[in-house]
C-alpha positions as CSV (number, residue, x, y, z in Angstrom):
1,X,4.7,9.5,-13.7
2,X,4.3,6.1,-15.9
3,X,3.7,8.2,-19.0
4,X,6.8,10.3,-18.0
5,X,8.8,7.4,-18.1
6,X,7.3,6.1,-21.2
7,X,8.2,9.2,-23.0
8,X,12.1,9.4,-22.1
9,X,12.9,5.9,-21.7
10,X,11.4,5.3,-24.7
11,X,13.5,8.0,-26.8
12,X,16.2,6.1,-25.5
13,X,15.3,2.7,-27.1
14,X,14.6,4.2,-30.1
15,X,17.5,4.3,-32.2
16,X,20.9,3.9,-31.4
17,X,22.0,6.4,-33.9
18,X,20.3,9.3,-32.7
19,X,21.5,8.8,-29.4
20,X,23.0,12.0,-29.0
21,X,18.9,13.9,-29.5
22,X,17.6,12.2,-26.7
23,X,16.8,13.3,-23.2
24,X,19.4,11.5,-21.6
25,X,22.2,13.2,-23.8
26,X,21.1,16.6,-24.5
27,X,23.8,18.1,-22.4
28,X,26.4,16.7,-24.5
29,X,25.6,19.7,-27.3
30,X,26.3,22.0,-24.7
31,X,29.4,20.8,-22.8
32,X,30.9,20.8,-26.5
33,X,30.0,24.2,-27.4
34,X,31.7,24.9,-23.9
35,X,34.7,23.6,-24.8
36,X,35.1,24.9,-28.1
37,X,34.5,28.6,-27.1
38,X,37.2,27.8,-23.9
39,X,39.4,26.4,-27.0
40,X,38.9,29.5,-29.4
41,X,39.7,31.8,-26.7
42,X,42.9,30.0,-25.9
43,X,43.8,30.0,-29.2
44,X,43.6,33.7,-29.7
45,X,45.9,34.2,-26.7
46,X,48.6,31.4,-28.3
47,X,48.6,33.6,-31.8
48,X,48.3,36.9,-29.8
49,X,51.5,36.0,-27.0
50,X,54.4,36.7,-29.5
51,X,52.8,40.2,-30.0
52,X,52.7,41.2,-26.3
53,X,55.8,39.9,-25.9
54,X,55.0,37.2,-23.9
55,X,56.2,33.8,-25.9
56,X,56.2,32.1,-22.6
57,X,52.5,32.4,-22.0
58,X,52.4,29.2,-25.0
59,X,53.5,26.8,-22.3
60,X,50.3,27.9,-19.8
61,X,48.1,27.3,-23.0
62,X,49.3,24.1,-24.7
63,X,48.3,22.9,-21.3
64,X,45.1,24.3,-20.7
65,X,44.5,22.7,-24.4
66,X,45.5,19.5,-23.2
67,X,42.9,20.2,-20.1
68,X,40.0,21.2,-22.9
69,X,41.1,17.8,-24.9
70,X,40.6,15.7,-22.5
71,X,37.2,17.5,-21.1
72,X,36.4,15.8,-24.6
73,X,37.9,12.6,-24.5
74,X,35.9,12.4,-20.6
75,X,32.4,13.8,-22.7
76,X,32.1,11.0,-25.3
77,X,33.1,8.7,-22.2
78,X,30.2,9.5,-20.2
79,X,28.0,9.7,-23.4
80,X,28.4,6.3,-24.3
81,X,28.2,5.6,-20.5
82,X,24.7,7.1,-20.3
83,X,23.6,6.1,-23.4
84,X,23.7,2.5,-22.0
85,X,23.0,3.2,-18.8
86,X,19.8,4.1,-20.6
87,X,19.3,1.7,-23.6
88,X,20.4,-1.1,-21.4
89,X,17.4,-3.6,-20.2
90,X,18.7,-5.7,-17.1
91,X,15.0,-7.0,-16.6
92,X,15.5,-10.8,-17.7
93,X,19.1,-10.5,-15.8
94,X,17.0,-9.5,-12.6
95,X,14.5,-12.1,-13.4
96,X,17.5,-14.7,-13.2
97,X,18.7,-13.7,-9.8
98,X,15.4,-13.0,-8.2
99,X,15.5,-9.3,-7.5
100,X,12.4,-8.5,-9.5
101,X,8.6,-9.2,-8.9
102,X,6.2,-9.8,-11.5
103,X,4.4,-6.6,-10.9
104,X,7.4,-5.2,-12.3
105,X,8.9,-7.4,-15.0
106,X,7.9,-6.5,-18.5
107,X,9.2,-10.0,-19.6
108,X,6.8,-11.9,-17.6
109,X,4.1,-9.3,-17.3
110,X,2.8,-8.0,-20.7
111,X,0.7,-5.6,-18.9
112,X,3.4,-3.6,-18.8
113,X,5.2,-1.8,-21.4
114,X,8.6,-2.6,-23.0
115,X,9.5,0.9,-22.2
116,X,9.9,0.5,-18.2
117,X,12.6,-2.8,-18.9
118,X,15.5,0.4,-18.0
119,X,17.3,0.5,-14.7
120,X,15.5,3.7,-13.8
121,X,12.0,2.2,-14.9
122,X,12.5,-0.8,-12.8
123,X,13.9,1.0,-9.7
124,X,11.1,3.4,-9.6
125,X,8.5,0.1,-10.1
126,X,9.9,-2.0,-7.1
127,X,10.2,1.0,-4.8
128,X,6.2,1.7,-5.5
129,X,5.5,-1.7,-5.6
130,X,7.2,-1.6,-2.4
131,X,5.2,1.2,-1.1
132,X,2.1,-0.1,-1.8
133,X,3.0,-3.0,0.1
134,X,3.1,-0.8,2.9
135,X,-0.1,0.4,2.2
136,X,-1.4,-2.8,2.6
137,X,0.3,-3.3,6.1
138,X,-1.0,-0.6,7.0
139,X,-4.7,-1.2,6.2
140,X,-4.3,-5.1,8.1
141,X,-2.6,-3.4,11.1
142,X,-5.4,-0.8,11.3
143,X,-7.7,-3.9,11.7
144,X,-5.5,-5.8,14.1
145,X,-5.9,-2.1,16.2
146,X,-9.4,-2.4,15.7
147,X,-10.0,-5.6,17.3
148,X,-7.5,-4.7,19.7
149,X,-9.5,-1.4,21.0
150,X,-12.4,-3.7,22.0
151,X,-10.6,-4.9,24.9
152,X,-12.3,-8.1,25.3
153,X,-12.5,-9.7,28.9
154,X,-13.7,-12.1,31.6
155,X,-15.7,-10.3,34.2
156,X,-16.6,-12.9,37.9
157,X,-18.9,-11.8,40.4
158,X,-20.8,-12.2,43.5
159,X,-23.2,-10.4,45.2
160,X,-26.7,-9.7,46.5
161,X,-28.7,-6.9,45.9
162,X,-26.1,-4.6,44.3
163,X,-23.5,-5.1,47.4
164,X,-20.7,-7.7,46.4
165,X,-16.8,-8.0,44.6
166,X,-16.1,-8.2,40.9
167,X,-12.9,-9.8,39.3
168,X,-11.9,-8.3,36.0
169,X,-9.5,-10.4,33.5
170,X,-8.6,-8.5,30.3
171,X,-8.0,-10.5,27.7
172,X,-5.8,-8.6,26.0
173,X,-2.9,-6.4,28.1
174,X,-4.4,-3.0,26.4
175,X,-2.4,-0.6,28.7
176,X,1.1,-2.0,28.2
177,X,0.1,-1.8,24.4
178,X,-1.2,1.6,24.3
179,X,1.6,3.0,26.2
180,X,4.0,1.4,23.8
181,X,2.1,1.6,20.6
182,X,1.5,4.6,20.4
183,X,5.8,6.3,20.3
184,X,6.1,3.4,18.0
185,X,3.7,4.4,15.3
186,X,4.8,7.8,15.4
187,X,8.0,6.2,14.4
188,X,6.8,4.2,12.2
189,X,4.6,6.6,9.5
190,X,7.9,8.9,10.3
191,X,10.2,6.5,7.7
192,X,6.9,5.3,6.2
193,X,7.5,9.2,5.2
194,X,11.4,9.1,4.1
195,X,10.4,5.9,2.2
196,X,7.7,7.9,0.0
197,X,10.3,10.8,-0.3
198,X,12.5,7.8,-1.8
199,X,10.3,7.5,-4.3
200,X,10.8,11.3,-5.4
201,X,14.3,10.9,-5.5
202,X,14.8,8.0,-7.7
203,X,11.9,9.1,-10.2
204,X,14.4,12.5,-10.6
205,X,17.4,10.3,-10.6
206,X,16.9,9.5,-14.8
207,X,17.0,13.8,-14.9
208,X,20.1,13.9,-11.9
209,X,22.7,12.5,-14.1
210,X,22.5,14.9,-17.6
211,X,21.7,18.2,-15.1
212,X,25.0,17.7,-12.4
213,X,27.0,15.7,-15.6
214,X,26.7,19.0,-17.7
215,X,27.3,21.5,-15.3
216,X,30.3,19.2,-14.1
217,X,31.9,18.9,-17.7
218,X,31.4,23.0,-18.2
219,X,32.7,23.7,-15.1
220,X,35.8,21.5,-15.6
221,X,36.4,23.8,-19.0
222,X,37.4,26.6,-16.7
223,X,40.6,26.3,-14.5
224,X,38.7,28.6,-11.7
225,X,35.5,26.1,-11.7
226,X,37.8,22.8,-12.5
227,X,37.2,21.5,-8.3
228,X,33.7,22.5,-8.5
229,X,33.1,20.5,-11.8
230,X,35.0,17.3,-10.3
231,X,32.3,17.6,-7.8
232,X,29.4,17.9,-9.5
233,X,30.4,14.6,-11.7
234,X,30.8,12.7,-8.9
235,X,26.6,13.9,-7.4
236,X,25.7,13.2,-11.0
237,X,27.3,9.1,-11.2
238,X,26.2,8.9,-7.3
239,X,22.6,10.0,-7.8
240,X,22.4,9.1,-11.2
241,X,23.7,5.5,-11.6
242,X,25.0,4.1,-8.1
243,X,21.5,5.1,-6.3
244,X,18.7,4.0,-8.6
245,X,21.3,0.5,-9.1
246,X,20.8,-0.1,-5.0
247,X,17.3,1.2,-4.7
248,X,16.4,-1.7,-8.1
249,X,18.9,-4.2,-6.2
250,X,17.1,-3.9,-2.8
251,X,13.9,-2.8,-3.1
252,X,13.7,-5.8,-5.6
253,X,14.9,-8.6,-3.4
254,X,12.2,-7.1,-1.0
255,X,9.2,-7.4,-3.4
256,X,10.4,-10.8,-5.0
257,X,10.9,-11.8,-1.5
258,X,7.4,-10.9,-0.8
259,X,5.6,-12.5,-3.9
260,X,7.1,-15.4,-3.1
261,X,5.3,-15.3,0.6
262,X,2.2,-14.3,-1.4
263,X,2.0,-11.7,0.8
264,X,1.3,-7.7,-0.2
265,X,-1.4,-8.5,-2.6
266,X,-4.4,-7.5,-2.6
267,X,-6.1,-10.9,-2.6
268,X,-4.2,-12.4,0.6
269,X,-2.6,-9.5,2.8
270,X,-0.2,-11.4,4.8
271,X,-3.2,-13.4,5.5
272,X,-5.2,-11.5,7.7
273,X,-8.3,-11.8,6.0
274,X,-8.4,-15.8,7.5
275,X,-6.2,-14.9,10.6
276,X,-9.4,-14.0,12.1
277,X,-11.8,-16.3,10.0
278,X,-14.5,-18.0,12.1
279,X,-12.7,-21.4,11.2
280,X,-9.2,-20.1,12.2
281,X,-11.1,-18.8,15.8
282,X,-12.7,-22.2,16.1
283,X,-9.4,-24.3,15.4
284,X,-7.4,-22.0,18.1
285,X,-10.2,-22.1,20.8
286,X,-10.7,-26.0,20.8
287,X,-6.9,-26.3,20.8
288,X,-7.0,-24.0,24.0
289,X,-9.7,-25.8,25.5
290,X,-8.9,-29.0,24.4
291,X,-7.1,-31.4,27.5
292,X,-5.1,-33.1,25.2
293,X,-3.6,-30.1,23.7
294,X,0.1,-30.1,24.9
295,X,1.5,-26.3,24.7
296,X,3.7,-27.3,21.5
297,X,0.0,-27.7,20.2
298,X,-0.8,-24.7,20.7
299,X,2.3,-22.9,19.5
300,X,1.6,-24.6,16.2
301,X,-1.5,-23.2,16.1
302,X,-0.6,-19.2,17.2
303,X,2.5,-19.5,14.9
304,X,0.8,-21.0,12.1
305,X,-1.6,-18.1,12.2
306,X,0.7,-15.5,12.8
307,X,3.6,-16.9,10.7
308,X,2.6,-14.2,7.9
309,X,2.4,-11.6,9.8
310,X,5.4,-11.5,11.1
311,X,7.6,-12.4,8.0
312,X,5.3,-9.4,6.5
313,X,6.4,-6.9,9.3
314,X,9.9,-8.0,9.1
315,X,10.1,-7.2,5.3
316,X,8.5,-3.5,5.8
317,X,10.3,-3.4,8.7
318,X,14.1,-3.7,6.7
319,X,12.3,-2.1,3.9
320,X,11.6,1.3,5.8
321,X,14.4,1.3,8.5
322,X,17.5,-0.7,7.3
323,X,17.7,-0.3,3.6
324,X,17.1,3.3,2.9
325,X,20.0,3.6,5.8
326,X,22.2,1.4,3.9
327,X,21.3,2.7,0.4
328,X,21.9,6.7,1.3
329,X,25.3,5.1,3.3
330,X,27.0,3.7,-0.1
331,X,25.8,6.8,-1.9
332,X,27.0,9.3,0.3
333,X,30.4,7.0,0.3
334,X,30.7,7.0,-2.9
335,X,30.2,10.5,-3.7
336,X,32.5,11.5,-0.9
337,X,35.1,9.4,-2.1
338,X,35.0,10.3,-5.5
339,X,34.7,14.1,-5.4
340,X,37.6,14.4,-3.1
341,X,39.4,12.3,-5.7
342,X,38.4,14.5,-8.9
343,X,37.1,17.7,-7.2
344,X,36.0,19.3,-3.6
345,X,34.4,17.0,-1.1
346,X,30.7,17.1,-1.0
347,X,28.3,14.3,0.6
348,X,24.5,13.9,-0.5
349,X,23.5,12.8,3.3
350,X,24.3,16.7,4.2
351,X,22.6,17.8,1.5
352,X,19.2,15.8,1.7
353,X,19.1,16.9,5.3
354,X,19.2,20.8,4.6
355,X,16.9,20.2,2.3
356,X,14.6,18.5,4.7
């Protein structure tokens, strides 16, 4: 996907002047050609009305010219729209208000190319960056599973020869944690799921906005089509430039949020590699043990250990429940309110569920 990227977002830095030839405006030959073979047909029937006796039939096309005019005036609109929208480089902007991580900042990093400083090479960065985060969650929760399967304990006895009582003291309450673990999980890889599907959507989202823009633009040419056209405008500016804006907005602040922990890397992961250190074990058991220790004592301890871990499930937690929620809500709002405006209502949450 990184070399796809390279190659159109490139073209699009390449020259200004040939920004009509590159991916992001190809459609704009063929809306045009639309329009002008709409025009030339209308124009036949003005020069053709006086002979079929029918001079009032002018009226009907001077206004259906007007309609072809401004399906022009609105096609250079949107092709100086998305030629920003694709030269435009808000990396140093999102550097400024903290909504970028290194790992995806081409003006700090120099690992990476020039190329991905685009809103739809930055929005697909933080939302992988953000999934490998979860990868990494993942991996440290499979070990905290791990220790938590062995189901330490405190076994006291007395007998004599074999006959006697036993008292058994889990450690750990693995029952109540299996029983409630388990639903949870399945939850859990469930919008671990929608939040890799995410990742489809936005890396299609650069290819959205020319496919539904063109088809809207020709289908507003033709009176029959001109609702249908209205609508598919408003998909194209919903999936095209209000999504991948909210998914490089929040999915950002998420992954700045968690470089700044030092957390989701693969040299610390949220700590969990000293969590269970021998010198973390020692320093909790001779606080336990220790008849000085007041509980605040040992809080310290517990929550200095498990401080990480618990800002790091709270970020994957917002990152896989609340903001792909939030993010599809303004979308679907926005392209509901706009296509009833300019065309027939559609709504992209209906839609991504059929297609589900």
């Amino acid at each position: 996907m990184l070399g796809y990227y390279l190659v159109l977002l490139g073209s699009c830095l390449s020259s200004i002047t040939n920004f009509v030839t590159n991916p992001s405006n190809v459609w704009a030959p063929i809306v045009l050609l639309g329009v002008l073979m709409v025009s030339l047909v209308l124009g036949i029937i003005y020069m053709l009305s006086p002979f079929i006796g029918r001079s009032d039939i002018r009226t009907w096309v001077r206004t259906k010219l007007y309609d072809q005019f401004f399906t022009v005036v609105l096609l250079l609109i949107f092709l100086a729209f998305s030629t920003t929208l694709c030269s435009f480089q808000p990396a140093a902007a999102y550097h400024t208000m903290g909504l970028i991580s290194k790992e995806c900042d081409p003006t700090i990093n120099n690992a990476l190319p020039q190329q991905l400083d685009n809103l739809y090479g930055i929005a697909d960065c933080d939302l992988y960056q953000f999934n490998q985060n979860i990868g990494y969650f993942v991996v440290n929760m499979y070990r905290v599973m791990l220790i938590v399967s062995l189901s330490p304990q405190f076994t006291f006895g007395q007998g004599y020869n074999g006959v006697g009582y036993q008292f058994v003291v889990p450690l750990l309450p693995i029952e109540p944690i299996h029983h409630y673990l388990i639903p949870f999980m399945s939850l859990f890889f469930g919008l671990v799921l929608i939040s890799q599907m995410q990742q489809f959507l936005v890396g299609a989202s650069m290819l959205f906005f020319p496919l539904f823009m063109s088809i809207g633009l020709m289908a507003r040419a033709f009176g029959i089509t001109r609702s249908f056209g209205g609508s598919m405008i408003a998909l194209a500016l919903g999936l095209g430039f209000v999504y991948p804006v909210m998914i490089s907005v929040t999915y950002g602040f998420l992954d700045f949020t968690t470089q700044q922990f030092g957390l989701g890397t693969g040299t610390r992961n949220a700590e969990l590699y000293t969590l269970f250190s021998p010198s973390q074990t020692i320093a909790f058991i001779e606080t336990l043990f220790n008849p000085s220790s007041t509980p605040k004592d040992l809080l310290a301890v517990v929550l200095s250990d498990f401080t990480p871990i618990i800002l790091y499930s709270g970020i994957v937690a917002a990152g896989i429940g609340f903001v792909p929620l939030m993010v599809l809500t303004i979308v679907d709002a926005f392209v509901v309110d706009t296509s009833r405006v300019i065309g027939e209502r559609i709504d992209v949450i209906s839609l991504l569920t059929r297609i589900i």
